[in-house]
C-alpha positions as CSV (number, residue, x, y, z in Angstrom):
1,X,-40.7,-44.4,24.8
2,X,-37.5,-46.1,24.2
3,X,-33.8,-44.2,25.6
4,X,-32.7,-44.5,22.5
5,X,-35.2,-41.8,21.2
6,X,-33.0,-39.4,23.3
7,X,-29.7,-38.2,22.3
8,X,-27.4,-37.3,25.5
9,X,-24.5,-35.5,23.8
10,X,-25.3,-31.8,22.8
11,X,-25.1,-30.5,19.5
12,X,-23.5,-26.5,18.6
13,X,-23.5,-25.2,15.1
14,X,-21.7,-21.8,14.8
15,X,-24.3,-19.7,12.0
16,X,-22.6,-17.8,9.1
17,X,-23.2,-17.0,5.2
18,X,-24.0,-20.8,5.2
19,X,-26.7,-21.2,7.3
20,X,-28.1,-18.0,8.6
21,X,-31.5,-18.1,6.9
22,X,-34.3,-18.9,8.8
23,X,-35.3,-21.3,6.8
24,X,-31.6,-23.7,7.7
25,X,-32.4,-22.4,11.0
26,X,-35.5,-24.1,11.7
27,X,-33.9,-27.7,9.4
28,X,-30.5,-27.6,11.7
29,X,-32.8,-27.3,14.7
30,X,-34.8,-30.5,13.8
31,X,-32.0,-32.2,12.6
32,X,-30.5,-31.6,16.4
33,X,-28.8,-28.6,17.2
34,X,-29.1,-27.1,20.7
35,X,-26.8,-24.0,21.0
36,X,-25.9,-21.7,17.8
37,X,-22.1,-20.3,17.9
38,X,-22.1,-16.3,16.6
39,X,-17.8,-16.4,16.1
40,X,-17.4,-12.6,16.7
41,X,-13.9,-12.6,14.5
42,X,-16.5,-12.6,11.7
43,X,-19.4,-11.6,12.4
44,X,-20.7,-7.6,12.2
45,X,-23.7,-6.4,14.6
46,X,-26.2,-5.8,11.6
47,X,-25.7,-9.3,11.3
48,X,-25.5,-10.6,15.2
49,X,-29.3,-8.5,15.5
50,X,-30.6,-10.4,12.5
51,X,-29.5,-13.1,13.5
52,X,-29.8,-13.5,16.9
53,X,-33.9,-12.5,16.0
54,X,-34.2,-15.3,13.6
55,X,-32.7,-17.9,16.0
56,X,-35.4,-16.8,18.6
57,X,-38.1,-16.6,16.6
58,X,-37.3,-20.0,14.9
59,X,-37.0,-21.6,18.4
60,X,-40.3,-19.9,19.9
61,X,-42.2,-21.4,16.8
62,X,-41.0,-24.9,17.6
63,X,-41.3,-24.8,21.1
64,X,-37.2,-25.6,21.5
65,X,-35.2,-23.9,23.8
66,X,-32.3,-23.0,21.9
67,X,-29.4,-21.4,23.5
68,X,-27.2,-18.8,22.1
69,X,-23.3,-18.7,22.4
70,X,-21.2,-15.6,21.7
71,X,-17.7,-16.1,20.6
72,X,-15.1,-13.5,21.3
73,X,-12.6,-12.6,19.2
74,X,-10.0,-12.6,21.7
75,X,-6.6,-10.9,21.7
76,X,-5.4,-12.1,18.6
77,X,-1.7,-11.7,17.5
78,X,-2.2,-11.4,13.3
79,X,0.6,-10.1,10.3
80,X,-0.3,-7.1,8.5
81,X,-1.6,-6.5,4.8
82,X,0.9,-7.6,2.4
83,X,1.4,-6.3,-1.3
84,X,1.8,-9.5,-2.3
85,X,2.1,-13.1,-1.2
86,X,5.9,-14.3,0.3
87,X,6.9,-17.4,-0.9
88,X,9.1,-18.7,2.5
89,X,11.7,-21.4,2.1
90,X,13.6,-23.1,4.7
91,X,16.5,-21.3,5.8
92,X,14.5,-17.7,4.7
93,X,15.0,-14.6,6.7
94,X,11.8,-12.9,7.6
95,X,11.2,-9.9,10.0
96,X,8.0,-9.1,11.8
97,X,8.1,-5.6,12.4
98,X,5.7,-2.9,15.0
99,X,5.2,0.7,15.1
100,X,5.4,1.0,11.4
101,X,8.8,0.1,10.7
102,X,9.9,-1.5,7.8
103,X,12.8,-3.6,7.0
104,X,15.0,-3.2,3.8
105,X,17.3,-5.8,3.8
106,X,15.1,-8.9,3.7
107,X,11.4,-9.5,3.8
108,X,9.3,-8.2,6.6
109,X,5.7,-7.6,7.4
110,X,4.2,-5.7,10.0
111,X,2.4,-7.5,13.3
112,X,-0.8,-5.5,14.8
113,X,0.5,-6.0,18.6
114,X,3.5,-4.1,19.5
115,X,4.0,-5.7,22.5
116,X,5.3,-8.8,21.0
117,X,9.3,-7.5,21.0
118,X,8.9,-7.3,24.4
119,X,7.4,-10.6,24.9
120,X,9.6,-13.0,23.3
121,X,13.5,-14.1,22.8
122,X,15.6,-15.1,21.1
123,X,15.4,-19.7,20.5
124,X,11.7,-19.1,20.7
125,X,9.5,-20.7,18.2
126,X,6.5,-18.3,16.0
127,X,4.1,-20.5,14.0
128,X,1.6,-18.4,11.4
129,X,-1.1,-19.5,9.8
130,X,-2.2,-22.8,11.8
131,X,1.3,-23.8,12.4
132,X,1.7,-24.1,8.8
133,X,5.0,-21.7,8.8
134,X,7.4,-22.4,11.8
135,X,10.3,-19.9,12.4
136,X,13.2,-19.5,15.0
137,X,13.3,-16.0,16.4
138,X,17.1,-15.6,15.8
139,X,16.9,-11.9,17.3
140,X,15.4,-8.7,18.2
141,X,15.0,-4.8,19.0
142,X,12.9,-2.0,19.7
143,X,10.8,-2.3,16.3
144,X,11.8,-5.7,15.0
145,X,11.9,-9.2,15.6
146,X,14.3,-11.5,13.1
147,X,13.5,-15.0,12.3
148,X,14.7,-17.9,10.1
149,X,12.4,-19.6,8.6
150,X,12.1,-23.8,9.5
151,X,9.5,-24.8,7.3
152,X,8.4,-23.8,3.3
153,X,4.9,-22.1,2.7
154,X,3.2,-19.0,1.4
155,X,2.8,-16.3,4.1
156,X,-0.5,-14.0,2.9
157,X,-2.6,-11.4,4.6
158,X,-3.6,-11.0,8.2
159,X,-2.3,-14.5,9.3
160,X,-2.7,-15.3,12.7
161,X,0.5,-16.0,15.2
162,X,0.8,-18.3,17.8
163,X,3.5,-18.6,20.1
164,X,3.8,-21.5,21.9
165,X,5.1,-21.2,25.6
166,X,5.6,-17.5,25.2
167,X,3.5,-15.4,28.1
168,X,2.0,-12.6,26.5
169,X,1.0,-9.5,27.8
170,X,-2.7,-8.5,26.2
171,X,-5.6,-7.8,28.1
172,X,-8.4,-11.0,28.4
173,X,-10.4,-8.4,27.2
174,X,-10.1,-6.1,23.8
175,X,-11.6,-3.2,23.3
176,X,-13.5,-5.1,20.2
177,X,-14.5,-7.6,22.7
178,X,-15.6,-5.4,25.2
179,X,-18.5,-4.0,22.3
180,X,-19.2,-7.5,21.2
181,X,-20.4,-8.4,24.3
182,X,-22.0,-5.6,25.1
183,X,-24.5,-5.8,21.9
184,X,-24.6,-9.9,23.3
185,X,-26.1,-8.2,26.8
186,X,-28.2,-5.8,24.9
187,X,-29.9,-8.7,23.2
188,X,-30.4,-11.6,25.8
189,X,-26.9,-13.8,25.1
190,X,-27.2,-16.7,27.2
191,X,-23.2,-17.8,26.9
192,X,-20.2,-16.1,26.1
193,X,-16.8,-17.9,25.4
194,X,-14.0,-16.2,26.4
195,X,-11.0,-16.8,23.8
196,X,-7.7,-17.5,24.7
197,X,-8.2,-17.3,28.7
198,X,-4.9,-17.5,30.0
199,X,-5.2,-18.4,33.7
200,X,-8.4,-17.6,36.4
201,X,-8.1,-14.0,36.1
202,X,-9.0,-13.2,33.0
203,X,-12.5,-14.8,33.3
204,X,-12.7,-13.2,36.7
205,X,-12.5,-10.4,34.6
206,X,-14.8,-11.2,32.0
207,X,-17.4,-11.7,34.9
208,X,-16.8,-8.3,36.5
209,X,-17.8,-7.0,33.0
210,X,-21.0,-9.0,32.5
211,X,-21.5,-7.7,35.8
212,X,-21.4,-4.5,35.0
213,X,-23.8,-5.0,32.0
214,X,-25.9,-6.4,34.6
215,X,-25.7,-9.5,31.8
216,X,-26.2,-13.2,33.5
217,X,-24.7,-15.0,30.5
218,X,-22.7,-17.7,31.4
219,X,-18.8,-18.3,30.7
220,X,-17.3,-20.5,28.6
221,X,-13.3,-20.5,28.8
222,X,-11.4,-21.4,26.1
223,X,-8.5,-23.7,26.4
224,X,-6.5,-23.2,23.4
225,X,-2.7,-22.5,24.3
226,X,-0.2,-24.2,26.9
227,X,-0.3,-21.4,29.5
228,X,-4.2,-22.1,29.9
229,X,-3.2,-26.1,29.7
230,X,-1.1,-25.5,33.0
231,X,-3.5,-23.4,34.7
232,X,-6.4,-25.6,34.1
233,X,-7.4,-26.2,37.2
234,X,-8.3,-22.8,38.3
235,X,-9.6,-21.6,35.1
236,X,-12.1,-24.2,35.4
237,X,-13.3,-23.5,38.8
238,X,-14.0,-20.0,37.8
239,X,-15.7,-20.8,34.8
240,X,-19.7,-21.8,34.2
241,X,-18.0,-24.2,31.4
242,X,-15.1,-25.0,29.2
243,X,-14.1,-25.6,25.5
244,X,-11.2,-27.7,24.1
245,X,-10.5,-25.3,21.6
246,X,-8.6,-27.8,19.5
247,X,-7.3,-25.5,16.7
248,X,-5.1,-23.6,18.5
249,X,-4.2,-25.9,20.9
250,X,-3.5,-28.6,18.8
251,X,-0.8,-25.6,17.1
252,X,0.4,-24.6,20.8
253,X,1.2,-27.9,22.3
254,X,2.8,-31.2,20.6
255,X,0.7,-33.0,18.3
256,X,0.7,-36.6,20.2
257,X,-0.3,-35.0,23.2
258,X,-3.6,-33.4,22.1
259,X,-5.1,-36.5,22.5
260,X,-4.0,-36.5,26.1
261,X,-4.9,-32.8,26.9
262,X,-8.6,-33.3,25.7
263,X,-9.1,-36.3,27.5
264,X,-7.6,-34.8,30.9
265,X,-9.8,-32.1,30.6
266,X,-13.6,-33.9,30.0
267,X,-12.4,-36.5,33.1
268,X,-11.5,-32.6,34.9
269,X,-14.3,-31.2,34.1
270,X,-16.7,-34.0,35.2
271,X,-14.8,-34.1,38.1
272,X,-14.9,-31.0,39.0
273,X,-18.4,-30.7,37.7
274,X,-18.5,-28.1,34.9
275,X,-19.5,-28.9,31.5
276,X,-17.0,-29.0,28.3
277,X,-17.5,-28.8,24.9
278,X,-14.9,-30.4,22.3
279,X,-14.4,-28.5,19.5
280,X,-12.8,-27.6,15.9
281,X,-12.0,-30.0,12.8
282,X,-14.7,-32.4,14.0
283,X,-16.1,-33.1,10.4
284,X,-13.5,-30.7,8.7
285,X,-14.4,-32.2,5.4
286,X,-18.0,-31.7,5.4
287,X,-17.1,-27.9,4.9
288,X,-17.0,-29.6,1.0
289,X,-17.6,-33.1,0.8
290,X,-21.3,-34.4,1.5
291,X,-20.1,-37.2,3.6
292,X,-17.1,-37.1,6.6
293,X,-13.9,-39.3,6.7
294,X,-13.9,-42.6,8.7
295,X,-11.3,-40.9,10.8
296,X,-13.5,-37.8,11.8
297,X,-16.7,-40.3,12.6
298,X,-14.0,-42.0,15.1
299,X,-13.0,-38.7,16.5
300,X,-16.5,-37.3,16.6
301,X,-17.2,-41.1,18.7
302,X,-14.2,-40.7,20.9
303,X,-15.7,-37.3,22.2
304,X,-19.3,-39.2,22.2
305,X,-17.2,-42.3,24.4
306,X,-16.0,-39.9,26.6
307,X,-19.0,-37.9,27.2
308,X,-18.4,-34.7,27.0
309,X,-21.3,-32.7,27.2
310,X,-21.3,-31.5,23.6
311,X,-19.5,-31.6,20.5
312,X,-19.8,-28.3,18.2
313,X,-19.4,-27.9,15.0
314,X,-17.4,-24.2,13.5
315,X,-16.8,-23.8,9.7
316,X,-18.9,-26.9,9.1
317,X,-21.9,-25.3,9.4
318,X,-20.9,-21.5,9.4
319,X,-19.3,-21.6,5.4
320,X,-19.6,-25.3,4.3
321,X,-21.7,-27.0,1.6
322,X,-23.7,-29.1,3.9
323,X,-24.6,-27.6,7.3
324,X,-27.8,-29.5,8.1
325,X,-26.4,-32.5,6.9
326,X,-23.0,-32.5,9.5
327,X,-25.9,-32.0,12.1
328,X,-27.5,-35.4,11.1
329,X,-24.3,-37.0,10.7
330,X,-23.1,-36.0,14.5
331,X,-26.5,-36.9,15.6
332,X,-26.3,-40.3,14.0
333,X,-23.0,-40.7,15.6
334,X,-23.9,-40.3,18.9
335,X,-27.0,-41.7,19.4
336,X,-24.6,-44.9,18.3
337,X,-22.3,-44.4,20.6
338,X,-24.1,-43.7,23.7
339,X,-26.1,-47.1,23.2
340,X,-22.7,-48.8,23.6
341,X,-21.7,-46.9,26.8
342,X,-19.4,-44.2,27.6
343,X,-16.2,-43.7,29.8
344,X,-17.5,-43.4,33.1
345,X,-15.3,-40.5,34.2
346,X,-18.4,-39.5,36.7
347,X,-17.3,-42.4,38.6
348,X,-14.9,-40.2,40.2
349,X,-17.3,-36.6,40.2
350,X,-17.0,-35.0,43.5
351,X,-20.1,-35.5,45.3
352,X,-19.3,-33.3,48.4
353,X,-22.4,-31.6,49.5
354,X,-25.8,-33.1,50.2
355,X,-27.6,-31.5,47.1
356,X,-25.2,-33.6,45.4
357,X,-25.7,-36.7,47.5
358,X,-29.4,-36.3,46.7
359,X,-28.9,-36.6,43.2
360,X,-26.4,-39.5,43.0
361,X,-28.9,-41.4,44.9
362,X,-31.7,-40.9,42.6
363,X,-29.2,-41.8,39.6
364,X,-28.7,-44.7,41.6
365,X,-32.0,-45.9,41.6
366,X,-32.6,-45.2,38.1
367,X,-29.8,-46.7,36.8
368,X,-31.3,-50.0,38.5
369,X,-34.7,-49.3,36.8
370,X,-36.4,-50.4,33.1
371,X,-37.3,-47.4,31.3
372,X,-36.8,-44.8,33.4
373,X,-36.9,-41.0,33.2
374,X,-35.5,-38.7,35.8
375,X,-37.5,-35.3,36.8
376,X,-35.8,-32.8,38.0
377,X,-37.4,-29.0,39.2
378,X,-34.7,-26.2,39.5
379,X,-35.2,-22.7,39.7
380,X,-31.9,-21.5,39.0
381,X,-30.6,-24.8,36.9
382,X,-28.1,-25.9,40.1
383,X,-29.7,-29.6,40.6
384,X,-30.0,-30.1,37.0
385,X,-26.6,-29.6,36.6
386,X,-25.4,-31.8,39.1
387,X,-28.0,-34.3,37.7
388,X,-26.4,-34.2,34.5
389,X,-22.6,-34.3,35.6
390,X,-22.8,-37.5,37.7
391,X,-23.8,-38.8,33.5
392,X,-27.0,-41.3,34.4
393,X,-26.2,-45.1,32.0
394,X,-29.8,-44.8,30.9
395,X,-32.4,-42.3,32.3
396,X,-33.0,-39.0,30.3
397,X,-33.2,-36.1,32.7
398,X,-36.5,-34.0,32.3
399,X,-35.6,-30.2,33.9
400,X,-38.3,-28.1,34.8
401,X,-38.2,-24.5,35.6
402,X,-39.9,-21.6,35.2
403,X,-37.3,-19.5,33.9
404,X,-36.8,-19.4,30.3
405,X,-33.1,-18.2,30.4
406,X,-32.1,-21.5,32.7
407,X,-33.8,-23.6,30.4
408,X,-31.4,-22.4,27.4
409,X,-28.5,-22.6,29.7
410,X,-29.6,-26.4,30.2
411,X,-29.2,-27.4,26.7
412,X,-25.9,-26.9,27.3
413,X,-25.6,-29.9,29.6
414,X,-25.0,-33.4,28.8
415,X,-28.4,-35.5,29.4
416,X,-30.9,-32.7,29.7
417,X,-33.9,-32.1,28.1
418,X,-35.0,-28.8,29.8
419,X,-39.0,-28.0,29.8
420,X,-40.4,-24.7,30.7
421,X,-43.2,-25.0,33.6
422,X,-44.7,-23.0,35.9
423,X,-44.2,-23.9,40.0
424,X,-47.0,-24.6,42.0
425,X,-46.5,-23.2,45.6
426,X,-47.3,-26.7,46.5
427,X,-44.7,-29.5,45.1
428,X,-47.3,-32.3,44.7
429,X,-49.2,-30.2,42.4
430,X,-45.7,-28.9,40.3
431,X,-44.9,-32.5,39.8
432,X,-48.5,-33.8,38.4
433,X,-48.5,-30.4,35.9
434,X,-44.7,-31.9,34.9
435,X,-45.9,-36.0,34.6
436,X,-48.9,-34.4,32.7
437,X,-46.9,-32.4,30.2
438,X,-44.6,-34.9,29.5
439,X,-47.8,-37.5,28.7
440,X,-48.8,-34.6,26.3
441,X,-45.9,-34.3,24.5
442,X,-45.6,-38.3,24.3
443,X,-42.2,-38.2,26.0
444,X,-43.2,-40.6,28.4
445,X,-45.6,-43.9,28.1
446,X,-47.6,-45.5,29.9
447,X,-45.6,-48.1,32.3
448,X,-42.4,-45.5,32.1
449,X,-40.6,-45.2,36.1
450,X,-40.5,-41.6,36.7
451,X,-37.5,-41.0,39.5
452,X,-39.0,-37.6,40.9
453,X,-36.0,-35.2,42.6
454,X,-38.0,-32.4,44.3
455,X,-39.5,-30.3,47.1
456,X,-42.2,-31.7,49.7
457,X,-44.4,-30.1,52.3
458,X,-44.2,-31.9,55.6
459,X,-44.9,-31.0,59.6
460,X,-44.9,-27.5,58.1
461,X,-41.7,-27.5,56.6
462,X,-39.9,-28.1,52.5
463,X,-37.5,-30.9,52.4
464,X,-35.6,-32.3,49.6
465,X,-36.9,-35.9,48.4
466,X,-36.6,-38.6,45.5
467,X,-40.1,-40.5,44.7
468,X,-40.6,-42.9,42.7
469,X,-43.6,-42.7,40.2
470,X,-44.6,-44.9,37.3
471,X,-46.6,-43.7,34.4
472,X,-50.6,-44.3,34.5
């Protein structure tokens, strides 16, 4: 079977009004999407349960392991209700007021955290509504915080704030969040993404509460303001993966350097060897326009190039016109640019135990092989993981494992193409059952080099081992 018939780069597709039915279900799974997105700032339990069946049930029927991500709201800074609309202008005063005060003298609208007085100072820049609205806090007292407005637009409803540089004091977790995931446990989530994680603690936190649901979901921190930008480093160790959450972080930091930030984390993340999604505005016209913008099929490459592990797609697919069709397109798209190479960040991977050494060997001799295919066996998805971070030029990776959940948490990772199987107490016989279901699924030919990472029995003992096996 020819590599090209395998895409490395993972696809997610967050569900909504758009594409909810099982029917676009089951079309955005065979047009390529691994992991559905349920965005918890929208979405009601009713609908999670419905949901979350549907997606299940669709993947069961098509034999696809199909992982599940739920999105926390996060603690979000938003302005109140309004009356009506505010029409800013440069040079505008505006007030955002807590505790139910309300100012006379010049506009104002009310802010749902309190806290924020406390928080930040005078010279400090507010941005509301994407950036669109940027103001100079001028000001401030016990209920109210005055600004000047820099730049014109039309403040509505329940905007949200962002506040670049400021250190805010809200817990990682809301109380919202805390039932959100919860009803995720209750049902079998397999990731959930922590928005707005601020430095290592908070998703030290978030794990204590999955513990506590006895829940093994996996964490997915979400870089999206500079305070998480600085503490990168540890946030990533502590995490099961990462997400450039470019919306807003490309509000929080400088424009220009967005570029910079995204690519320092994927080369981090490979390092380090977690895997990271890139995310947000990917195919931002595709919410109404049946085909993308040459400048979004070079951004959507540029993630491809730089091979992160997946690429997800938010209001695209949750509200847009075409949902199945920005699968295909981002499919299309990568498949492209993986057959003209990628970055080779996994150059520099850490490769410091001799798991990992294992691995790296076998890629080694598979990159040096004609059609090759890598088999991995994992029990817990470890090996498969390293097999995928160290980014093989070539080879698909084949994961076997007997445990459903690690399967779903594998098509996550860049490369993989996890199979549910049984293990043999003997090796030998685990690795014929895999070559045998991969000759019945035609995912491997006759004359295909299978580069075999797994257990043997020898002088009574189990030992690591890399065969070498070509296809009958």
């Amino acid at each position: 079977m020819n590599p090209q018939s395998f895409r490395q780069t993972k696809i997610i597709c967050t569900l909504g009004p758009a594409s909810s039915t099982e029917e676009t279900i089951r079309d955005l799974i065979q047009a390529g999407a691994e992991t559905f997105r349920l965005n918890m700032s929208h979405a009601s339990h009713d609908w999670v349960r419905e949901v979350f069946s549907r997606v299940r049930r669709t993947a069961a029927a098509l034999d696809r392991h199909i992982a599940i991500l739920l999105d926390t709201q996060g603690p979000e800074i938003r302005t109140g209700d309004l009356s009506s609309n505010l029409t800013l202008k440069p040079g505008d005063i505006l007030d955002f007021t807590v505790r139910g005060y309300k100012s006379v003298e010049v506009c104002s609208v009310d802010v749902n955290y309190e806290g924020l007085v406390d928080d930040i100072s005078a010279g400090d820049i507010v941005l509301v509504d994407n950036g669109v609205i940027r103001l100079e806090v001028l000001s401030k007292d016990s209920n109210k915080i005055r600004c000047r407005v820099l730049t014109p637009g039309i403040l509505k409803s329940r905007r949200h704030i962002n506040l670049p540089g400021v250190r805010v004091n809200l817990p990682a977790l809301t109380e919202k969040d805390k039932a959100d995931i919860t009803l995720g446990a209750d049902l079998g989530v397999d990731f959930v993404a922590l928005s707005f994680c601020r430095e290592p603690a908070d998703v030290i936190t978030l794990r204590e509460f999955l513990g506590s649901l006895d829940c093994p979901a996996r964490i997915i921190s979400k870089i999206e303001d500079q305070l998480a930008v600085k503490n990168l480093e540890g946030i990533i160790r502590e995490s099961d993966a990462i997400m450039i959450a470019r919306g807003d972080l490309g509000v929080e930091c400088p424009m220009e350097e967005l570029p910079i930030i995204q690519r320092r984390l994927i080369k981090r993340c490979i390092r380090i060897g977690k895997p990271v999604i890139v995310a947000t505005h990917l195919l931002e016209s595709m919410i109404e326009n049946p085909i993308p913008t040459r400048a979004e099929i070079t951004d959507v490459a540029n993630a491809v190039f730089e091979q992160a592990d997946a690429i997800m797609l938010s209001g695209e697919t949750a509200a847009g016109r075409y949902p199945v069709e920005c699968v295909r397109v981002m499919d299309r798209v990568a498949r492209r640019i993986e057959r003209s190479g990628g970055a080779g960040y996994a150059a520099e991977a850490h490769v410091d135990q001799v798991s990992k050494k294992t691995v790296r060997a076998a890629i080694v001799l598979a990159n040096s092989l004609t059609n090759a295919r890598i088999l991995v066996f994992t029990r817990r998805g470890y090996i498969a993981a390293c097999t995928s971070n160290l980014r093989a030029e070539r080879a698909p990776t084949f994961a076997f494992s007997p445990e459903p959940g690690v399967c779903r948490f594998l098509a996550l990772h860049w490369g993989i193409v996890p199979v549910a199987l049984p293990f043999d107490k003997n090796p030998a016989l685990t690795v014929e059952m895999a070559e045998r279901a991969l000759r019945d699924r035609n995912l491997v030919e006759k004359g295909d080099n299978l580069v075999v990472i797994s257990d043997v029995l020898a002088a009574g003992g189990v030992y690591d081992s890399i065969q070498l096996r070509v296809v009958k």
